[in-house]
N, C-alpha and C positions, 0 to 999 in steps of 0.2 A: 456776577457772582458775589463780589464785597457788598453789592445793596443789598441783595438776597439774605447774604450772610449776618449783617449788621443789624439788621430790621428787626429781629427776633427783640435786640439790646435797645433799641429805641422805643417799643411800644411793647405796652403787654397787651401778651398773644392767651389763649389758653391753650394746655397742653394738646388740646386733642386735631386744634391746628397746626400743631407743632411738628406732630408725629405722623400728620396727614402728609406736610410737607417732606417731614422725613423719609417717609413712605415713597412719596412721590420722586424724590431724589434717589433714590436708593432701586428705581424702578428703573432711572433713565441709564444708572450706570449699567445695571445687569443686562437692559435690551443693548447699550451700545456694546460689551464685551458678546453676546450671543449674535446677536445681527452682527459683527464687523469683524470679532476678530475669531469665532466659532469657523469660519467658512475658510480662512487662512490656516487655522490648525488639520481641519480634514484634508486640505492638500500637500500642509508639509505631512501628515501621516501617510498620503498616499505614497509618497516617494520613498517611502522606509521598503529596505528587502523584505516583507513580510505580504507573505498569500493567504490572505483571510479575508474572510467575508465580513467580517467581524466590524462594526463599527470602533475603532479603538479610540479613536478621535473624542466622542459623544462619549464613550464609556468613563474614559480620563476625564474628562469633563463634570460628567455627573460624581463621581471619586471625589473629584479637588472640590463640590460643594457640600456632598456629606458626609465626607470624614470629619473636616471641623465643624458640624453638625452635631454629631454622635459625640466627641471628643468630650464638645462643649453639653450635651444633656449629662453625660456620664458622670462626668466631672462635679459640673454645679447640681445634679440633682435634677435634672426639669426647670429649674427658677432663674429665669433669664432679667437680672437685676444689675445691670452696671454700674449706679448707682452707689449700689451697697459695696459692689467689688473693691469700688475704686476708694470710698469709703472706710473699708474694711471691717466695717459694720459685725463686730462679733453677736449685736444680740440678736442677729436671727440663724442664729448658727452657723455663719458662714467658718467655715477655716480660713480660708485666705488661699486658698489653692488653688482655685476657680483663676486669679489673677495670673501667677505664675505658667498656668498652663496656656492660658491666651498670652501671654509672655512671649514663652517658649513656639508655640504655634506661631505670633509672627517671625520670630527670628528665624525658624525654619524657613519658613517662607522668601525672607529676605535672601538667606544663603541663595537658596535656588533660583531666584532673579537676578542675582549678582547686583542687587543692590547693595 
């Protein structure tokens, strides 16, 4: 992972390898949370007192990826620029609000993990 990590800093890559790789990372996490730990949430849901058919497991699931989904277009508009966020690049009209609310978004998140 440090070689992986580092390699970018040692060689110029072009972006579009960059974001392949990102891509490709960002793939490995979301199968290993869906394959591994998807199948442990449907059993602790099964053990909850509730008589539904309902899948709630899946349903919480697909919730916790697109609400900060939605959050995040509402918010920034549709322009998914972190760059500029981070930035705070006033001249493409950014407010700056886009930042605070992904802010705020992880630190919810953190409460709830008891991180």
């Amino acid at each position: 992972a440090l070689i992986g990590g580092l390699l970018p800093t040692r060689r110029q890559t072009s972006p579009s390898v960059l974001s392949l790789g990102n891509c490709f990372s960002g793939g490995i996490f979301i199968s290993a949370a869906f394959l591994h730990m998807l199948q442990e949430s449907v059993e602790g849901f099964a053990t909850l007192p509730l008589k539904t058919h309902f899948p709630l497991a899946m349903f919480c699931t697909v919730l916790g990826i697109l609400i900060p989904f939605f959050i995040e277009k509402v918010v920034l508009g549709g322009r998914h620029d972190h760059a500029a966020l981070l930035a705070n690049d006033k001249s493409k009209g950014d407010s700056g609000l886009g930042i605070y609310v992904l802010w705020l978004m992880l630190g919810v998140h953190s409460i709830i993990e008891g991180a």
